[in-house]
VOGU-3710 file (C-alpha; in Angstrom, 3 decimals, decimal comma):
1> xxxxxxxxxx> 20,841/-124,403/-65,942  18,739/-124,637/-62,896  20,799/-125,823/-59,223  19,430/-127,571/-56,826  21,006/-128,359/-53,566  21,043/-132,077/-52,500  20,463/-130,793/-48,701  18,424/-129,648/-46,283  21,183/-127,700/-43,894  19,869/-124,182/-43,444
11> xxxxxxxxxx> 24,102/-123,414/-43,181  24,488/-124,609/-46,625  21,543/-122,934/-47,996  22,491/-119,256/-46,809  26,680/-120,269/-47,925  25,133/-120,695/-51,092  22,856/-117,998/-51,610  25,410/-115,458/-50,530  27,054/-116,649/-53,750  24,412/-114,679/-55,555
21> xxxxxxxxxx> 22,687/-118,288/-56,827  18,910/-118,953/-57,726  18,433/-122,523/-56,702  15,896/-125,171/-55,432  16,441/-127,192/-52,199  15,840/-130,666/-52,463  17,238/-133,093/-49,752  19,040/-136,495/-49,812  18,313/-138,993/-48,010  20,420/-141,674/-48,972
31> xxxxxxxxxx> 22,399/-144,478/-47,003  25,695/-142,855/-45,288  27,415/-146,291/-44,324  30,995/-146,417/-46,517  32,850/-149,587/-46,658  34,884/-150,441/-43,628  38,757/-148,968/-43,970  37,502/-145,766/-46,151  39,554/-142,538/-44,896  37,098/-140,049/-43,608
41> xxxxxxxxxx> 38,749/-137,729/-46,540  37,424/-139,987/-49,229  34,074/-141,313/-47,108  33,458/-137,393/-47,371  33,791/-137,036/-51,356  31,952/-140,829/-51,882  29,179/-139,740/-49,720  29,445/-136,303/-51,853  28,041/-137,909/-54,997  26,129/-140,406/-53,483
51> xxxxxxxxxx> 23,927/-137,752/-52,344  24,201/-135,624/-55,384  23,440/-138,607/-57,131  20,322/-139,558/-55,520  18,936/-136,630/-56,146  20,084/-135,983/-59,765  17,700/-138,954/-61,064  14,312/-136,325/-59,628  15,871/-133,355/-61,724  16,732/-134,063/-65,510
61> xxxxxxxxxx> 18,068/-131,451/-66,594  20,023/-129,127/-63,849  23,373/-129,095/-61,560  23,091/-131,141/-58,272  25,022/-130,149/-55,642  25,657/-132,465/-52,677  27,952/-132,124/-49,649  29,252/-134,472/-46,953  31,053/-133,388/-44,011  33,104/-135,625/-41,318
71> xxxxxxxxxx> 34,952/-134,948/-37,880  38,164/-137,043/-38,200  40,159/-137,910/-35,163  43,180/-139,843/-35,578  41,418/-141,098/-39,285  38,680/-142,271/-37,586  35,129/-140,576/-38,332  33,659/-139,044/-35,102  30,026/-139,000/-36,129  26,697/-137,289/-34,152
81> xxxxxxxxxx> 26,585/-138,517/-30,673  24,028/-141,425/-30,218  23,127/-140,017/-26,537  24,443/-137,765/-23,256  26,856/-140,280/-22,647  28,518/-140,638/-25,963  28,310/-136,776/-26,482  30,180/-136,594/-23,100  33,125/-139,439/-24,618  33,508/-137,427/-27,706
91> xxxxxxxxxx> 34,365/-133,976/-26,269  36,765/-135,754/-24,479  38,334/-137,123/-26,758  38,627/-133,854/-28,976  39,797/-131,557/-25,186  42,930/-130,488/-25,346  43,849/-131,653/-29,293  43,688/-130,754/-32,814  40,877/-133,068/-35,230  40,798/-132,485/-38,993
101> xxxxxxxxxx> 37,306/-131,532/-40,402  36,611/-132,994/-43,830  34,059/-131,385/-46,564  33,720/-132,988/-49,886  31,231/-131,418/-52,519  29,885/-132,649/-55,818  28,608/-131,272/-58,410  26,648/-133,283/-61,065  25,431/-132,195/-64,406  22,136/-134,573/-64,469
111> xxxxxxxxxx> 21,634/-134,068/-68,127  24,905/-136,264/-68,910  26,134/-137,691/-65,945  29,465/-135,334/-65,643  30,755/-135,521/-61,992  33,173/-132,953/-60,602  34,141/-133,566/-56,816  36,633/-131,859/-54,281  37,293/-131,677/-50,555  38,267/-129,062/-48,161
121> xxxxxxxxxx> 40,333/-129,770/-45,105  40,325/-127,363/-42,440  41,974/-128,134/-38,838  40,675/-127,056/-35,599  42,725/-127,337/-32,620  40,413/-127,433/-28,674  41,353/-126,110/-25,881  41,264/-128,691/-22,816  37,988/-128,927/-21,397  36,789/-128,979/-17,874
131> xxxxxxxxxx> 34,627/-131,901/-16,781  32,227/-129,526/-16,161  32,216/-127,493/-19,310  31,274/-130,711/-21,303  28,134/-131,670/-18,898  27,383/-127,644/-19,479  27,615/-127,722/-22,764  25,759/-131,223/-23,007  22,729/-129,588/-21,183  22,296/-127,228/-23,610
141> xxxxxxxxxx> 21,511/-129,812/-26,302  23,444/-128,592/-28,867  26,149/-131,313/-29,511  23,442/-133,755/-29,705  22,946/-133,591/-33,829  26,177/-132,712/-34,586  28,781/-134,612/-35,984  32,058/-134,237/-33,394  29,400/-133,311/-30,929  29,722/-129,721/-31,427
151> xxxxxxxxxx> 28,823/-127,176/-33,151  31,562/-124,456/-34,567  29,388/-121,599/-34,929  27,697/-122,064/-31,644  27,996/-121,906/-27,696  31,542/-124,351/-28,572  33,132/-121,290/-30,512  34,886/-120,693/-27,061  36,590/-124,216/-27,140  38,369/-123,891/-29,986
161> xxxxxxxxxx> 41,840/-122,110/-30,356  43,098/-122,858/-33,345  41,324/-122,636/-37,416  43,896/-123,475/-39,996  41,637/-123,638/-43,126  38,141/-122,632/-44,498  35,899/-122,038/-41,580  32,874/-121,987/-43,320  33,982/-125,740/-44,691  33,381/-126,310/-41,302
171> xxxxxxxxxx> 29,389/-124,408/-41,035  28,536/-126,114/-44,156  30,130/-125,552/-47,248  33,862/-124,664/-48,411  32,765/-121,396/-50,681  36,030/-121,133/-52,835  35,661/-124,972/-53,579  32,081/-124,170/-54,706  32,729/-121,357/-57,308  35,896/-123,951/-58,562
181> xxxxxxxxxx> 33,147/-126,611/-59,273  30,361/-124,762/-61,151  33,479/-123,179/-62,412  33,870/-126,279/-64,253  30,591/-126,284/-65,622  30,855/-122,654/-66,741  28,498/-121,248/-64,221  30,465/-118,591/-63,155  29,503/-116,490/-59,421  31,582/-114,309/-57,267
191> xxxxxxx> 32,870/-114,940/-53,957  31,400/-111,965/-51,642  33,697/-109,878/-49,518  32,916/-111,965/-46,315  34,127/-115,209/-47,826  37,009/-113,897/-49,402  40,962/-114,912/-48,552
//
């Protein structure tokens, strides 16, 4: 049955082809507000198969896979800064503690309707931050479209000191969650040596 990924994050893309899969790209671009009071572990997995969702109605017949991830400080979502400023009050707020990244993934089977969804939780503890670290790392543009203001595989790989979980949950997509879920559908792919426990 023909794939197609509800996104258009080149991160997720290359997690999933390393996977070995043949699929099409085909982005979501649905509403991301959740109801007020929603833990940022279930906003991840509602927003999941919203987008997967949205997408499945284009494709009749194939497996849509849609992701969601969220920074969650003290279970509150820390989304993409809105400017310098907020950028700057969100990396202070993550310097010198530990925030729980959440990535839910769904998996629908647009033929029938059959949903499959999961989340991956992965911690990552920052070291404290200088003043002038942040307005460095601010100036170099990169928190500015990223949820949590940073970016885990980029210049603010030197904040961070601790990783309990699945790192590349973090980049894009939580691979051994992945193979579980098309698992399910009896699509079944191997998880190469890089991802591997």
């Amino acid at each position: 049955m023909k794939i197609v990924l509800a996104s258009g994050s080149a991160r997720r893309r290359e997690i999933l082809a390393s996977l070995g899969l043949t699929f099409e790209v085909c982005p979501s671009n649905v509403d991301e507000d959740v109801k007020t009071g929603t833990s940022p572990g279930d906003a991840v997995c509602e927003l999941a198969i919203r987008k997967a969702a949205h997408v499945a109605s284009t494709f009749p017949a194939a497996l849509i896979l849609g992701s969601d991830t969220v920074i969650d400080l003290d279970n509150e979502i820390v989304g993409k800064p809105q400017d310098a400023a907020d950028a700057r009050r969100i990396l202070e707020g993550l310097s010198g503690r530990a925030h729980l990244v959440h990535t839910g993934v769904a998996v629908i089977d647009s033929t029938n309707g059959r949903t499959e969804v999961g989340r991956s939780t992965t911690k990552i503890g920052f070291r404290r931050l200088s003043a002038s670290e942040i307005e460095s790392y601010i100036g170099t543009g990169e928190p500015m479209d990223k949820a949590g203001a940073y970016a885990i595989q980029g210049r603010a790989r030197d904040f961070i000191q601790l990783i309990d979980g699945d790192e590349d949950a973090v980049i894009g997509l939580p691979v051994g969650l992945v193979v579980d879920l098309l698992a399910r559908f009896g699509l079944t792919t191997q998880v190469p040596e890089r991802h591997s426990a």
